[in-house]
VEXDREN-2710 file (C-alpha; in Angstrom, 1 decimal):
% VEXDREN-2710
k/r/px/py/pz
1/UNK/51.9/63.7/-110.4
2/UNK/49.8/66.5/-108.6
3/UNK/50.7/69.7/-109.4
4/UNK/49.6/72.6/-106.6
5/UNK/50.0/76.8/-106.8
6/UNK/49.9/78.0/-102.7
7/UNK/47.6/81.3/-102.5
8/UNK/48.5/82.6/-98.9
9/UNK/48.2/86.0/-97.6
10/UNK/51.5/84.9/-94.6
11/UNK/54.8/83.8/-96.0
12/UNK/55.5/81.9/-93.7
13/UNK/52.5/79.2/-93.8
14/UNK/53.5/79.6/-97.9
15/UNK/57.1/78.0/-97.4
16/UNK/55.3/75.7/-94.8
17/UNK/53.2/74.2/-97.7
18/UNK/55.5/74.5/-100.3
19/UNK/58.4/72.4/-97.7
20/UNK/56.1/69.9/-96.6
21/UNK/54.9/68.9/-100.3
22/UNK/57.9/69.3/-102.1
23/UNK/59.1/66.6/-99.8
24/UNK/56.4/64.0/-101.4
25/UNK/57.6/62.7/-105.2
26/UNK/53.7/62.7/-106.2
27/UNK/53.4/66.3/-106.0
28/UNK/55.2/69.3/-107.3
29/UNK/54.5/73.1/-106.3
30/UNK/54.5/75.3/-109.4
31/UNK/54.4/78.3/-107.9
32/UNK/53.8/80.4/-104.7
33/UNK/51.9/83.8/-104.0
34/UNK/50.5/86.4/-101.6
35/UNK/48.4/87.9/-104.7
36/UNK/45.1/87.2/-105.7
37/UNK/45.6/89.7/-109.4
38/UNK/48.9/86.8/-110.1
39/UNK/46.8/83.3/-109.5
40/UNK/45.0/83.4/-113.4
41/UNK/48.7/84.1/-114.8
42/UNK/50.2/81.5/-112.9
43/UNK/47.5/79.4/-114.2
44/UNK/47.8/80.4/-117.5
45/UNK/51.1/79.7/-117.5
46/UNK/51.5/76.4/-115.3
47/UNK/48.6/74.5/-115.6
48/UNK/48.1/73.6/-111.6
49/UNK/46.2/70.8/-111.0
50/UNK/44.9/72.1/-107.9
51/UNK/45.1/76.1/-106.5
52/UNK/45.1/75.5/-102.4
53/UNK/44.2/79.0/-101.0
54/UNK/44.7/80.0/-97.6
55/UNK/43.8/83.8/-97.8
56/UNK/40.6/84.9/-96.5
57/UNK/37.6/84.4/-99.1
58/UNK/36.9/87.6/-97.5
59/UNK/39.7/89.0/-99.3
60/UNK/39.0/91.6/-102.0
61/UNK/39.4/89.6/-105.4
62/UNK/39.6/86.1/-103.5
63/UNK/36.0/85.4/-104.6
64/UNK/36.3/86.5/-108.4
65/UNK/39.6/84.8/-107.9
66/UNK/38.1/81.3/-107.8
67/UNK/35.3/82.0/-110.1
68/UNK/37.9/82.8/-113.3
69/UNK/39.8/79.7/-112.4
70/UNK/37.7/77.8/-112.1
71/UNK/35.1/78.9/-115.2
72/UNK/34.5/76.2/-117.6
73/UNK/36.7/77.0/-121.0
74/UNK/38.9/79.4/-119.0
75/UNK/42.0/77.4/-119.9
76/UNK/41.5/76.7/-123.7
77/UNK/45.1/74.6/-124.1
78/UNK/44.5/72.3/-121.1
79/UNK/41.6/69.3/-120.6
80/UNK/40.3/71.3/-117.8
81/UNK/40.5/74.4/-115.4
82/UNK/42.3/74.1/-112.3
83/UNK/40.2/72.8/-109.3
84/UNK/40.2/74.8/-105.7
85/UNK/41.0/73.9/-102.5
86/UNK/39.8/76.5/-99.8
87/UNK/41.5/76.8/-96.4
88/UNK/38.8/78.5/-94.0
89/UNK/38.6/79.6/-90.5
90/UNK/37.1/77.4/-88.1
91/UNK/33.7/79.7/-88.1
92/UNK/31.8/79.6/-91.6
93/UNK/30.3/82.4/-92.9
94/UNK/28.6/83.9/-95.9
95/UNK/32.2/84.2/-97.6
96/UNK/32.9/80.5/-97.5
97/UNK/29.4/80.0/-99.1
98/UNK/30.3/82.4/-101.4
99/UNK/33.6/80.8/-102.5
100/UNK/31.8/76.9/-103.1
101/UNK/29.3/79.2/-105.5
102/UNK/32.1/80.6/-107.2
103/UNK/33.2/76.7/-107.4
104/UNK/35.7/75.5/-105.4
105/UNK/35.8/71.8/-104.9
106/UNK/37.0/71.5/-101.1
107/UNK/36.8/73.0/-98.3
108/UNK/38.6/72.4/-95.4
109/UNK/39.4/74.0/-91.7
110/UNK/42.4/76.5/-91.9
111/UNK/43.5/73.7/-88.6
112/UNK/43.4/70.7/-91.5
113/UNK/46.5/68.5/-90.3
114/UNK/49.0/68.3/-92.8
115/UNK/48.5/64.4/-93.9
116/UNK/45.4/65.3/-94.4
117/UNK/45.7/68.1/-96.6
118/UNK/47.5/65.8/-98.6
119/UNK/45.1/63.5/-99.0
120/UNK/42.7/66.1/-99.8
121/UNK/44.7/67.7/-102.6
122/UNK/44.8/64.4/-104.4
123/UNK/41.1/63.9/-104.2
124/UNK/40.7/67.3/-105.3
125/UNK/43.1/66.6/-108.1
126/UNK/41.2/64.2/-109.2
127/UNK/37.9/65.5/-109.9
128/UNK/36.3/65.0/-106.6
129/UNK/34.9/67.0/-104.0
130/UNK/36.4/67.6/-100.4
131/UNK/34.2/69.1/-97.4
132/UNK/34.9/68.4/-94.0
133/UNK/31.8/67.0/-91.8
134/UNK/32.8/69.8/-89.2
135/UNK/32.0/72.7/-92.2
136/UNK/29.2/71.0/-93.4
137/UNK/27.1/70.6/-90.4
138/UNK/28.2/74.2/-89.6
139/UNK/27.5/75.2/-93.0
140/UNK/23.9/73.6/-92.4
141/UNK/23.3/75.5/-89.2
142/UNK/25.2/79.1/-90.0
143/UNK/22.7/80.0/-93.0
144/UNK/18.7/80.6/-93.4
145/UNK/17.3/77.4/-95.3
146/UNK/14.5/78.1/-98.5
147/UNK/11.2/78.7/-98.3
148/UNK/8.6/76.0/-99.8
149/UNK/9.4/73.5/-102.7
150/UNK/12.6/74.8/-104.8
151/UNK/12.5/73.8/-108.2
152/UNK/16.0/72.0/-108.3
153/UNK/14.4/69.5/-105.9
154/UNK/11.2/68.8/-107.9
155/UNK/12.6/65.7/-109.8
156/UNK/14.6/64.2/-107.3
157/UNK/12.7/60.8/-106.2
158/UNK/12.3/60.5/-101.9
159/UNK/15.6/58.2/-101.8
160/UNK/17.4/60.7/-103.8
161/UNK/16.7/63.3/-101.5
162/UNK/17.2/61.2/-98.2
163/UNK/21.0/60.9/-99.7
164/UNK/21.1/64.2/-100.6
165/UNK/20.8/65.0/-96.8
166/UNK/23.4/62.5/-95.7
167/UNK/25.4/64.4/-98.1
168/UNK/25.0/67.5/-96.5
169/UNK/26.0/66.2/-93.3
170/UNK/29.3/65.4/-95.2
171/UNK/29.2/61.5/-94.6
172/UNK/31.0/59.3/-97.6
173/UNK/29.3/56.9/-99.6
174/UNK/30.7/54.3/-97.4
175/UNK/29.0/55.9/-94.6
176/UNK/25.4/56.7/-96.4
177/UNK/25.3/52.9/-98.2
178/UNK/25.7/52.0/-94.2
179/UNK/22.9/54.3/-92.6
180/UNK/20.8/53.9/-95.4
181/UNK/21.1/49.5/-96.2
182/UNK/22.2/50.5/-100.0
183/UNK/25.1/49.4/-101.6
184/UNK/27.7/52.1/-102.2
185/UNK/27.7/51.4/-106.0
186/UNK/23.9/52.5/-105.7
187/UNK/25.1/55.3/-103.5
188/UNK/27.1/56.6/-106.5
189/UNK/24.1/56.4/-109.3
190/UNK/21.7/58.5/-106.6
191/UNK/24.8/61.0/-106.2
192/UNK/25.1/61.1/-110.0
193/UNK/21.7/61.7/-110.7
194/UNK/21.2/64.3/-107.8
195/UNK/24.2/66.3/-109.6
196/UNK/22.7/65.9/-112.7
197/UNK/18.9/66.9/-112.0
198/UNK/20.1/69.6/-109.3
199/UNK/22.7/70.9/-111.9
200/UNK/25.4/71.0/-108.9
201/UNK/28.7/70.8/-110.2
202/UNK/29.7/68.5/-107.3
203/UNK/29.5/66.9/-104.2
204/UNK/30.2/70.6/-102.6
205/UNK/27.6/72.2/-104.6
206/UNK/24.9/69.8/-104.0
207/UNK/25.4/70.5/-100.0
208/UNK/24.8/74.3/-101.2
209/UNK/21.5/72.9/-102.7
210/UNK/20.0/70.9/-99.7
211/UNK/20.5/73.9/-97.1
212/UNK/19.6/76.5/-99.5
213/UNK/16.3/75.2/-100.6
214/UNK/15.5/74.1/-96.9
215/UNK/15.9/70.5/-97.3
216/UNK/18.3/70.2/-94.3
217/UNK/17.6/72.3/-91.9
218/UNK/19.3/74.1/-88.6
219/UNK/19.3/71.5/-85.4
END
């Protein structure tokens, strides 16, 4: 069972969330708000599985919002903190970048149909990172890339860094064992080691990495 807390700025897209998952028996809404100050009592007091916000990370408080959620040991009396799905507008900006760094696990269009948001809260649920292709390529091409050789790409072998790119472009491992003849067990290992030797919390994170240290770069 998936538990979710709705952030959302309009009341009405709230109850729209809350009706369309309380209609599914593997997910239960624990709580709803338009306040950014409520979401680490909720927490506190509900354990969420997953917090889907669909204010603006623009927000006052939206940022710092995620980053005490989601802070390693912030939630002594539960095995972990509370992962965070992002709703954002179709443009990406600095504040969406600024909401992965303060460590939300997905990311998805503000447009995200409603099967798939779904789908995306379970994945999120369960430890794994969600960012839409669409964001990511836009994420690639809205912000400056690095200068010269950054040092959390210094130990990552040439193959590591080639799937760190297809990452970027937010393709699966399905997709990057296909483009790249590997088999997506080995897919996994490289993404595992890129994590560990970038010190990206995630899938999400590690995108951060390649277009912040100029590994992808701008079409």
């Amino acid at each position: 069972m998936t538990t979710v807390l709705i952030v959302g700025d309009q009341a009405l897209r709230r109850l729209g969330y809350r009706a369309l998952l309380e209609t599914r028996t593997d997910m239960t809404v624990v709580g709803d708000t338009a306040a950014c100050s409520e979401v680490g009592g909720i927490c506190a007091q509900s354990h969420p599985d997953v917090v889907l916000m669909d204010v603006p990370v623009s927000l006052a408080g939206s940022i710092e919002t995620i980053r005490q959620v989601t802070a390693p040991g912030a939630h002594q009396d539960v095995p972990r903190s509370p992962r965070v799905l992002v709703l954002s507008p179709a443009d990406v900006d600095e504040h969406a970048l600024a909401a992965l760094r303060a460590g939300a696990t997905g990311l998805l269009p503000e447009t995200v149909r409603l099967d798939e948001l779904t789908v995306a809260l379970q994945v999120v649920a369960t430890g794994q990172a969600v960012l839409s292709p669409s964001l990511a390529r836009r994420l690639v091409d809205a912000f400056p890339c690095g200068a010269g050789e950054d040092g959390r790409l210094v130990a990552l072998t040439g193959r590591e860094r080639a799937v760190l790119v297809e990452l970027a472009a937010g393709r699966t491992n399905a997709e990057i064992a296909g483009r790249l003849s590997v088999g997506v067990t080995t897919v996994k290992s490289h993404v595992s080691r890129i994590l560990a030797k970038t010190g990206a919390r995630d899938r999400v994170q590690a995108v951060v990495v390649a277009y912040e240290t100029g590994l992808v770069r701008p079409a």
